[in-house]
BAMIBA-977221 format. One record per residue (C-alpha): z, x, y; residue in three letters. Coordinates in steps of 0.001 Angstrom, whole numbers, plus 500000, padded with zeros to 6 digits. Each point is the difference from the previous one (the first is absolute). Example, Ala and Ser with C-alpha at 12.3 -4.5 7.8 and 13.67 -1.06 7.14 Angstrom:
# BAMIBA-977221
w / u / v / aa
507800 / 512300 / 495500 / ALA;
499340 / 501370 / 503440 / SER;
This chain:
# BAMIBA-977221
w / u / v / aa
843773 / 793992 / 924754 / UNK;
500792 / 496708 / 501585 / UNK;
497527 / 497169 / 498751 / UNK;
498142 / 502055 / 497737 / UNK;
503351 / 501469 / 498247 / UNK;
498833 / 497351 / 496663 / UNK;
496469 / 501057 / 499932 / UNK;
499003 / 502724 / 496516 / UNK;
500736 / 502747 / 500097 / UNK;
495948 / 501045 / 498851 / UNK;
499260 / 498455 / 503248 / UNK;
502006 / 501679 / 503326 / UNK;
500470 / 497639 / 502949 / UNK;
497431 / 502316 / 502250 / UNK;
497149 / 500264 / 497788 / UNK;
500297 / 496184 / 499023 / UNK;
500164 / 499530 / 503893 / UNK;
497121 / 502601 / 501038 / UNK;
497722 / 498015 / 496802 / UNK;
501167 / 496384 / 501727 / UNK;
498302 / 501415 / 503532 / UNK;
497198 / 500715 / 498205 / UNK;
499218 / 497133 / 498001 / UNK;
500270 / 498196 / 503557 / UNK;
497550 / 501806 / 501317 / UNK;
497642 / 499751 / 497704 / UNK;
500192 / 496448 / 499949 / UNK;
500080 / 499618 / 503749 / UNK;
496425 / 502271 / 499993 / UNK;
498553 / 497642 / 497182 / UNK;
500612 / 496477 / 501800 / UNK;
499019 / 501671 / 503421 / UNK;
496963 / 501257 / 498461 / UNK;
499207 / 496624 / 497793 / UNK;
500488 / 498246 / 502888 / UNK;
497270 / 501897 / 501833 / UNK;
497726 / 499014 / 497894 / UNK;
500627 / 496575 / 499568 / UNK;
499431 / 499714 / 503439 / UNK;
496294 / 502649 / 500080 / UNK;
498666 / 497880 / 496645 / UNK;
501121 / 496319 / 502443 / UNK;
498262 / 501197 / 503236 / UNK;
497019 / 501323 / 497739 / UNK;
498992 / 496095 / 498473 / UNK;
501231 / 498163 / 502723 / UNK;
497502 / 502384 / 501967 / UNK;
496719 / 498882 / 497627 / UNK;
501346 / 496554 / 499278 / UNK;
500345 / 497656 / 503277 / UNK;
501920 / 497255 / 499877 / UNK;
498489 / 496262 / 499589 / UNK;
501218 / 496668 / 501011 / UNK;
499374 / 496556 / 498949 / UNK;
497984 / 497676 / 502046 / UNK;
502069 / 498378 / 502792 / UNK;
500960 / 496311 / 498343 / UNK;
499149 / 497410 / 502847 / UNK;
496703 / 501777 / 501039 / UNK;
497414 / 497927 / 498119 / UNK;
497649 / 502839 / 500516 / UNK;
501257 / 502602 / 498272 / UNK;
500504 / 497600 / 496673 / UNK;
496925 / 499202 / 499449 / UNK;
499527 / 503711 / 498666 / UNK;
502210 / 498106 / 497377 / UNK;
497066 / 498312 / 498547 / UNK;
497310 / 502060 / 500711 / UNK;
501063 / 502901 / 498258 / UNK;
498814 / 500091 / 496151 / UNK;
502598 / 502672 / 498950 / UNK;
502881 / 498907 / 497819 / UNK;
503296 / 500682 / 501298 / UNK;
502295 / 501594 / 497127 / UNK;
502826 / 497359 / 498531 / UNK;
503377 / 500874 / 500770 / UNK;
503339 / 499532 / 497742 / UNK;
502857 / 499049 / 502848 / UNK;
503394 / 499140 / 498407 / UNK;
501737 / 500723 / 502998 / UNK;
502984 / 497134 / 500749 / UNK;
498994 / 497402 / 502525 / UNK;
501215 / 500254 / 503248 / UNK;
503035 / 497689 / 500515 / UNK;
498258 / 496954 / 502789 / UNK;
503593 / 499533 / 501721 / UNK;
500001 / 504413 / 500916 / UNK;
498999 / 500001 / 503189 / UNK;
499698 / 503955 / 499810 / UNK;
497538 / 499744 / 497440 / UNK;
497677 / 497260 / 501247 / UNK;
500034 / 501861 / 503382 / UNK;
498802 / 503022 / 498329 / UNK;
497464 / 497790 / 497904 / UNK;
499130 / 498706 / 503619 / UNK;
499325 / 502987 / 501349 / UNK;
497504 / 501273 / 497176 / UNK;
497781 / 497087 / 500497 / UNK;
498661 / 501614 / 503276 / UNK;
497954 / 502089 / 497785 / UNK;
500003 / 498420 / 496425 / UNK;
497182 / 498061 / 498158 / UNK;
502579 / 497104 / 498542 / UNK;
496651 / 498580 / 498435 / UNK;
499532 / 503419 / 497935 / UNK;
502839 / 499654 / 497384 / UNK;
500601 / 498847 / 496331 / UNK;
502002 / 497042 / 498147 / UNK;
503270 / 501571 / 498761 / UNK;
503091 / 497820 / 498057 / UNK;
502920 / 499314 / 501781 / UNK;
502434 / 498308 / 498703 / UNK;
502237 / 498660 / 503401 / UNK;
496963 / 497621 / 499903 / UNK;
498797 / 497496 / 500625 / UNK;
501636 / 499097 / 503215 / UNK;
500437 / 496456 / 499426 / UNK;
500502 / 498724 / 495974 / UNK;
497463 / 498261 / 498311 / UNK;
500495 / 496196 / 500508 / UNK;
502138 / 500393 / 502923 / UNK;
497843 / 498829 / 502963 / UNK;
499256 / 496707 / 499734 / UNK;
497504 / 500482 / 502592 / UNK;
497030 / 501383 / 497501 / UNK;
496708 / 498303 / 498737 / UNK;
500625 / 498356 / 496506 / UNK;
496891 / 502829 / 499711 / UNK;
501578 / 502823 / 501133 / UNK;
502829 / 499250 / 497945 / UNK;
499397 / 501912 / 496649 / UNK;
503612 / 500091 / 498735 / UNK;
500517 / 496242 / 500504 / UNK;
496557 / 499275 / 498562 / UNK;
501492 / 502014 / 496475 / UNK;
499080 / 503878 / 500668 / UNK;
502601 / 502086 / 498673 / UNK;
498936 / 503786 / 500689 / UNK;
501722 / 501457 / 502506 / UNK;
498052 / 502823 / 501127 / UNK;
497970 / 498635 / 502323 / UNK;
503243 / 499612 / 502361 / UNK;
501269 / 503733 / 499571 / UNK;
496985 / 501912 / 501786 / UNK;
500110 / 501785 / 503181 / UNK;
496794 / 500839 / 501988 / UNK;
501562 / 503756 / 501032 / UNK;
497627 / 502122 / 502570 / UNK;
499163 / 503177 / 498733 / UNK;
501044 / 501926 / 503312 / UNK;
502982 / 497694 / 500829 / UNK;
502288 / 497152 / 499279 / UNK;
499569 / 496286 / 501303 / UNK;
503449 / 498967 / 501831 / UNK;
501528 / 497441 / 497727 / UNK;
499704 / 496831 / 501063 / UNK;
502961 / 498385 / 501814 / UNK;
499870 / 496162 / 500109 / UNK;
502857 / 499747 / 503116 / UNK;
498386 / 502942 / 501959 / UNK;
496634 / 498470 / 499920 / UNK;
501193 / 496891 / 500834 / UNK;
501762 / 501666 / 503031 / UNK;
496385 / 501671 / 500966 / UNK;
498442 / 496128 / 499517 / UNK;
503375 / 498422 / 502340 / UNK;
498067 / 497346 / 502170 / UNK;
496329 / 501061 / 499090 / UNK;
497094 / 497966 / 497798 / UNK;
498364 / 501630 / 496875 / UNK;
497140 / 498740 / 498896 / UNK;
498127 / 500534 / 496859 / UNK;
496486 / 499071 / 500410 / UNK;
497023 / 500171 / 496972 / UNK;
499526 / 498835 / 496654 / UNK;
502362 / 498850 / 497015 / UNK;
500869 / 503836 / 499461 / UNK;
501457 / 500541 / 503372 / UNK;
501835 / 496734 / 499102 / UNK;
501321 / 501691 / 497377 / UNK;
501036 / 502692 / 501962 / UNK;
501645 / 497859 / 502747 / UNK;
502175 / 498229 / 496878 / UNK;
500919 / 503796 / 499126 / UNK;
501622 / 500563 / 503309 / UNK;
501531 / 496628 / 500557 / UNK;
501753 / 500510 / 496451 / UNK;
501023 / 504053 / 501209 / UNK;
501620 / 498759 / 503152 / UNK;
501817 / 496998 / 498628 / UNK;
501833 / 502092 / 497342 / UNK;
501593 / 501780 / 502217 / UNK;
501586 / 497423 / 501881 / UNK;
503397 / 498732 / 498529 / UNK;
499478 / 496458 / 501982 / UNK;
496597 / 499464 / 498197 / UNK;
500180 / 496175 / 501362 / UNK;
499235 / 501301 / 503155 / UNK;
496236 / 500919 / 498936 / UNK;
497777 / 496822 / 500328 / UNK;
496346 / 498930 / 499464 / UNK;
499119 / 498082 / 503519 / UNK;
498723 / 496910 / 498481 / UNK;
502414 / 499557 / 497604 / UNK;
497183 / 501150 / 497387 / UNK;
501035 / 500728 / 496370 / UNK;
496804 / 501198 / 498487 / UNK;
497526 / 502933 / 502019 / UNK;
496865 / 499722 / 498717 / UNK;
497850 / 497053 / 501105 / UNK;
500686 / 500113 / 503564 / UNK;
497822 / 501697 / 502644 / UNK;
503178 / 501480 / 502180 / UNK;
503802 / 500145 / 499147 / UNK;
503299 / 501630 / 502009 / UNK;
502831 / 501212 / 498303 / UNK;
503057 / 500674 / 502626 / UNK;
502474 / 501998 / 500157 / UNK;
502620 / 498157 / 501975 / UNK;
502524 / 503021 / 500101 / UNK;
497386 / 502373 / 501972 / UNK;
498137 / 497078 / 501832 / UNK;
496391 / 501713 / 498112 / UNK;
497413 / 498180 / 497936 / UNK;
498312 / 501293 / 497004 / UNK;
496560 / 497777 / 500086 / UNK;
496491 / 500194 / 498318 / UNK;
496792 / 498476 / 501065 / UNK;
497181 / 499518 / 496865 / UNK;
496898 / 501199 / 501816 / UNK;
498366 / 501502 / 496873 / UNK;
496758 / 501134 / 501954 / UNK;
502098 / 500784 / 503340 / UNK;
496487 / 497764 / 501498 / UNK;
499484 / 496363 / 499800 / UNK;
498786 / 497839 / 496972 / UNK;
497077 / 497398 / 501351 / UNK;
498753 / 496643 / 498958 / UNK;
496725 / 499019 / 501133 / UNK;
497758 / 496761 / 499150 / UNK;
495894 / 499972 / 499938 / UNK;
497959 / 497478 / 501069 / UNK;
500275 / 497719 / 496513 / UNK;
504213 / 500134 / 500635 / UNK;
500540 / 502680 / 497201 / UNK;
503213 / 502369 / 500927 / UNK;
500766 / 503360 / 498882 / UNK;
501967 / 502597 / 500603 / UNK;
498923 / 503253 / 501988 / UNK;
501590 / 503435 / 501434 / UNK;
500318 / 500263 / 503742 / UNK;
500293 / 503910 / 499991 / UNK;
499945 / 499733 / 504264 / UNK;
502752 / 497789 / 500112 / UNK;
503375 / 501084 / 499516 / UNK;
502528 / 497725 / 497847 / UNK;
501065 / 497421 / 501736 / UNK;
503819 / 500695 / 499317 / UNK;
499830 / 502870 / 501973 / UNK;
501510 / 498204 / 503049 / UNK;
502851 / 499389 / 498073 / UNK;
500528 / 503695 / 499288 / UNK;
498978 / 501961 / 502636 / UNK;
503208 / 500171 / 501506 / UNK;
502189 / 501114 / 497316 / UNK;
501288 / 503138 / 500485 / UNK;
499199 / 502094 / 496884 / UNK;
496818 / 498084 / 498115 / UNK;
498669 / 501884 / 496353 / UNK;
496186 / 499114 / 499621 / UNK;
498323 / 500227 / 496252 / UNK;
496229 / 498692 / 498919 / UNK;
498662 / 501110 / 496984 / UNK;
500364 / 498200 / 497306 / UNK;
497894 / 496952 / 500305 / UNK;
497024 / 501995 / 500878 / UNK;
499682 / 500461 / 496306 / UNK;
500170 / 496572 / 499036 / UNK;
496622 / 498537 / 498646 / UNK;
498756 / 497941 / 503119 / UNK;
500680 / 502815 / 502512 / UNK;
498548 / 502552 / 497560 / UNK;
496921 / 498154 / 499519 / UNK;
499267 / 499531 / 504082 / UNK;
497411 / 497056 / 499414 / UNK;
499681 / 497635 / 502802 / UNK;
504280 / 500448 / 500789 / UNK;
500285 / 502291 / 502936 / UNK;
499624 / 498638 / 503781 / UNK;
499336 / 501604 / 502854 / UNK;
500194 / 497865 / 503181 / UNK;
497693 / 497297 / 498821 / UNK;
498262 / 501864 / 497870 / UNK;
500304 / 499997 / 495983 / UNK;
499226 / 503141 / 498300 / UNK;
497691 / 499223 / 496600 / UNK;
501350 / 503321 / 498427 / UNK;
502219 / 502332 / 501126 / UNK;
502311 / 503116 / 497819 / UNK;
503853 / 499075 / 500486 / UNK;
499941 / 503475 / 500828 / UNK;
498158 / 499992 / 503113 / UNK;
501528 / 495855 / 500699 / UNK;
503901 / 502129 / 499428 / UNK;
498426 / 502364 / 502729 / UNK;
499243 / 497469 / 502314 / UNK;
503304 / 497739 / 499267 / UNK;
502168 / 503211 / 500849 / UNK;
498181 / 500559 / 503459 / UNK;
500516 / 496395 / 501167 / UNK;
503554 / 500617 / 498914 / UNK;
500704 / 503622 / 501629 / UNK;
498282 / 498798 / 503456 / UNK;
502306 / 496870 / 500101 / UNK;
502575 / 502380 / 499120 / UNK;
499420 / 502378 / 502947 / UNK;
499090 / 497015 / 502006 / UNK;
503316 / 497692 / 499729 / UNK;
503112 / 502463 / 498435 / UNK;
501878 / 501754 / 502720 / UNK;
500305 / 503520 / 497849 / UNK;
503782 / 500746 / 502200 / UNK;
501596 / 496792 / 498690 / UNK;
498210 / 499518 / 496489 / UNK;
499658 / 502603 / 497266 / UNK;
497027 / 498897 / 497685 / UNK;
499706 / 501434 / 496399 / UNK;
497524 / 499592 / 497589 / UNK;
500317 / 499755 / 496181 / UNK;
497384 / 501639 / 498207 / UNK;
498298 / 498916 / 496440 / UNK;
502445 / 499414 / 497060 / UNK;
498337 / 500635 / 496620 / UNK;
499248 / 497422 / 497433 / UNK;
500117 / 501334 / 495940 / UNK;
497817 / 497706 / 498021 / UNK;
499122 / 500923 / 496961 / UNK;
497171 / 498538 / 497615 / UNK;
498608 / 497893 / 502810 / UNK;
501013 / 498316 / 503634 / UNK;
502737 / 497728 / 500762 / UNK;
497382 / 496939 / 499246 / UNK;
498149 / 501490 / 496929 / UNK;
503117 / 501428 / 497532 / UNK;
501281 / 502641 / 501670 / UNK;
503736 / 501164 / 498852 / UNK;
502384 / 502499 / 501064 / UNK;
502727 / 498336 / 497538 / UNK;
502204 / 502733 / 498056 / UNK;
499980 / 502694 / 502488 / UNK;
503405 / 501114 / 500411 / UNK;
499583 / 503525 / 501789 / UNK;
497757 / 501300 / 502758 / UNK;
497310 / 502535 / 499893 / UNK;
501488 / 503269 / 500414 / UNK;
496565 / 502333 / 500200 / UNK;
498063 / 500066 / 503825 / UNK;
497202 / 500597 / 497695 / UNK;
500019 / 496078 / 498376 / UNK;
499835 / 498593 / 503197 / UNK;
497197 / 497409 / 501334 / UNK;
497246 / 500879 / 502315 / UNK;
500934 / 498468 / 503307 / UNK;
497413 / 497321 / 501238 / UNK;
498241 / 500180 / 503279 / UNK;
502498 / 497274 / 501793 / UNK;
502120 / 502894 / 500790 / UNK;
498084 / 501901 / 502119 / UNK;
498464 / 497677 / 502017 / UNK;
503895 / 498927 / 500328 / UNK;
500489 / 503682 / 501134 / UNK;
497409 / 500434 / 502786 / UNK;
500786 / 496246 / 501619 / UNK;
503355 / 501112 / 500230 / UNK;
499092 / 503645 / 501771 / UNK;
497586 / 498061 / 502261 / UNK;
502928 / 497829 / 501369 / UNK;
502054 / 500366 / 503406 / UNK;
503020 / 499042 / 498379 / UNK;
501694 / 502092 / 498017 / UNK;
500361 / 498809 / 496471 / UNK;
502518 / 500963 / 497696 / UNK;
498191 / 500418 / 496279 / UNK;
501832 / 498742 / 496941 / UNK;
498018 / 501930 / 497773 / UNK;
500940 / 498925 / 496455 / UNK;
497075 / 499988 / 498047 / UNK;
500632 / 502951 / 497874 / UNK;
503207 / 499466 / 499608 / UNK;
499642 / 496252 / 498759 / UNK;
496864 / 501786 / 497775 / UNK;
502573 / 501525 / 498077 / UNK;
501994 / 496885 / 498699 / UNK;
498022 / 498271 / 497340 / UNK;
503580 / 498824 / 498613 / UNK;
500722 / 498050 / 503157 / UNK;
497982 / 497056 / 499909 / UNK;
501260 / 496175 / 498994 / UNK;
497487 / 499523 / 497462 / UNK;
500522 / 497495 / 497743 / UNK;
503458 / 499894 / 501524 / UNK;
498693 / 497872 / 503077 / UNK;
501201 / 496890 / 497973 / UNK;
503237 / 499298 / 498270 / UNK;
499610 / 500250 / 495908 / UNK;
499505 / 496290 / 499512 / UNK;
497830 / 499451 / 501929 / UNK;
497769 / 503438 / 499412 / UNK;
496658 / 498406 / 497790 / UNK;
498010 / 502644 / 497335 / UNK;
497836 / 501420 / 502337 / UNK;
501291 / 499630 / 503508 / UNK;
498664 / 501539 / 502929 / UNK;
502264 / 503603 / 500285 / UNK;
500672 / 500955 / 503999 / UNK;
499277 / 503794 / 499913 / UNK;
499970 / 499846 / 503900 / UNK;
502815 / 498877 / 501215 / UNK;
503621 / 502030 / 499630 / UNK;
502836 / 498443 / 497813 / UNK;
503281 / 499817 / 502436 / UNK;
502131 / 502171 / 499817 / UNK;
497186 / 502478 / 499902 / UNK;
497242 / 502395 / 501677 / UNK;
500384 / 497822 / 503562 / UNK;
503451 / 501280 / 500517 / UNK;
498909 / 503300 / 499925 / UNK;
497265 / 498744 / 502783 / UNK;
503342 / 498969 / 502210 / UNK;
501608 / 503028 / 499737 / UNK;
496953 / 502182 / 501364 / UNK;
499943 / 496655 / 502575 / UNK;
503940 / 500695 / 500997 / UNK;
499192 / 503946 / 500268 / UNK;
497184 / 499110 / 502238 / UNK;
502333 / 497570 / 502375 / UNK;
503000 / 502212 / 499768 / UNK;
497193 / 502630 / 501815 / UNK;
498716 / 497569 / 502351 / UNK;
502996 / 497904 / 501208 / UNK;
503070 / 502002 / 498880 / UNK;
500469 / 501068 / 503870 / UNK;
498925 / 496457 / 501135 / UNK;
502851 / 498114 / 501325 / UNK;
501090 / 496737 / 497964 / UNK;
């Protein structure tokens, strides 16, 4: 009987063996046939169902459908692990998905790896960007991740962006909010340096707020991290009448007059926004200049209009587009509650972001005039287009934690503007190194 000589005797060897063969047929015919129509049922929907893709992310075009498109997009629950920022496999794969991916499409999700440098660490920040030094003890703020809905950001990697930035200028050019996102980066790269004594403001500066232009280098990669404050990106004006009176106008055909400083940087990130909102630009009476003439009344819509041109022409007039990448932030969202920043309004006490598409703001008219200056322009523009995703973070503002405890009065002023540091401007720098790794990662250093 060999092998089967311990088998039961109720069950012969060749009946046991014919019922083996046909159990194994059966089951061959069943996975053949399942498999069948697996495959009918697949080329059925794919048949009714084509595939979509994402708007290209560095065509400026194609995201302004962003905006103009009232349907909410569905919230999405992503607990997926972050990528690890020193896997080269995976940020090459993250890489390769921004050819097609909206990175401005996405959601705030908690990550605990961050933040990427520790609160207090960088000594480099605004006393009002510092909220944990000025006595805020949530944490939360620090932990979120802006994740893409149809991809993942590459992490950022403070050594390889310095590599990309080895004997180039970046300049940081705008209001106090790109200043905030200029301290952002400078605080990134230093971290992960282990000589941080090597990193440098150029005029021996200690405090970053007051003056109009500062440098921060990075002696190890022979690269400058700088920002120019040019809220209005044109020129403030002083005139005098006949009876010696001075004030101050808006020359919206004259670009700022730092721009000879910057024009030859090699990577330069543009923002104007936020000052257009302020009372004496919002009003329009008797401030904006044109040439000689002094406009009695005029919208800061149609004045922002007008500012951008003068800026995109010099722009296509005086950047050489093969040796200069420009970028342009786009409008970071304020969350005052119960008033303005001058007439009681608070953001105080909010600890998490909104989490609903459906509670966010209505998106004011600055951004689409910002859209179709930028499609009108020669030179290609990359968009930083963070204005829904800084609509999200209520929870991310300094508040009343602009000034240290002793110092904060009853009813202070709250700053629900500006970005606490570490914060939502790191999460700007990381979409700003996926952009550069794109642009210059095959550009010899």
């Amino acid at each position: 009987m060999g092998f089967f000589k311990n088998l039961p005797r109720e069950a012969p060897a060749p009946n046991l063996n014919r019922q083996i063969l046909l159990q194994l047929s059966l089951a061959a015919i069943s996975a053949v046939s399942v498999t069948l129509l697996l495959f009918f049922l697949t080329l059925s929907f794919s048949s009714r169902v084509p595939p979509t893709l994402p708007p290209v992310i560095f065509n400026p075009q194609l995201l302004i459908s962003f905006y103009d498109d009232p349907s909410p997009i569905p919230s999405l629950s992503l607990s997926a692990a972050p990528p690890d920022p020193l896997d080269e496999d995976a940020n090459r794969d993250d890489l390769d998905q921004l050819e097609w991916c909206d990175v401005f499409d996405g959601m705030w999700v908690f990550d605990d790896s961050l933040p990427s440098y520790l609160p207090g660490s960088c000594p480099f920040i605004d006393a009002a960007f510092d909220c944990h030094a000025n006595g805020r003890r949530d944490v939360n703020y620090t932990k979120l991740r802006w994740q893409p809905k149809s991809c993942n950001i590459p992490r950022m990697d403070g050594r390889q962006m310095l590599d990309l930035l080895r004997g180039k200028r970046l300049a940081f050019v705008g209001d106090s909010l790109n200043r905030n996102m200029w301290e952002s980066l400078v605080c990134m790269l230093t971290h992960s340096l282990t000589n941080k004594s090597t990193v440098f403001e150029a005029s021996g500066r200690k405090e970053f707020k007051t003056e109009s232009f500062y440098s921060f280098i990075f002696t190890e990669y022979n690269c400058s991290i700088e920002f120019f404050r040019s809220p209005f990106l044109v020129q403030p004006w002083e005139i005098e009448d006949s009876s010696g009176r001075k004030w101050e106008t808006l020359r919206l055909d004259k670009v700022d007059n730092s721009s000879d400083k910057y024009r030859d940087a090699d990577i330069i990130v543009f923002n104007s926004g936020h000052w257009w909102t302020h009372e004496k630009t919002s009003k329009g009476l008797n401030y904006y200049q044109e040439g000689d003439k002094i406009h009695p009344r005029m919208t800061s819509e149609e004045a922002y209009q007008k500012a951008l041109m003068t800026w995109a022409q010099w722009i296509d007039a005086n950047i050489d587009p093969d040796r200069t990448h420009v970028l342009f932030r786009g409008y970071s969202w304020t969350h005052y509650s119960g008033g303005q920043w001058n007439s009681g309004g608070s953001c105080d006490g909010e600890t998490q972001p909104i989490t609903e598409e459906r509670h966010l703001g209505s998106y004011p008219a600055f951004i689409h005039i910002l859209n179709s200056v930028l499609l009108d322009m020669k030179t290609p523009v990359l968009y930083l287009n963070i204005t829904k995703m800084t609509d999200y973070r209520k929870d991310g503002h300094p508040s009343v934690y602009r000034y240290p405890e002793k110092e904060r009065k009853k009813n202070v002023v709250q700053d629900c503007s500006h970005w606490c540091l570490p914060g939502v401007p790191d999460a700007w720098n990381e979409i700003l190194f996926a952009m550069l790794l794109q642009r210059l990662g095959n550009d010899p250093v």
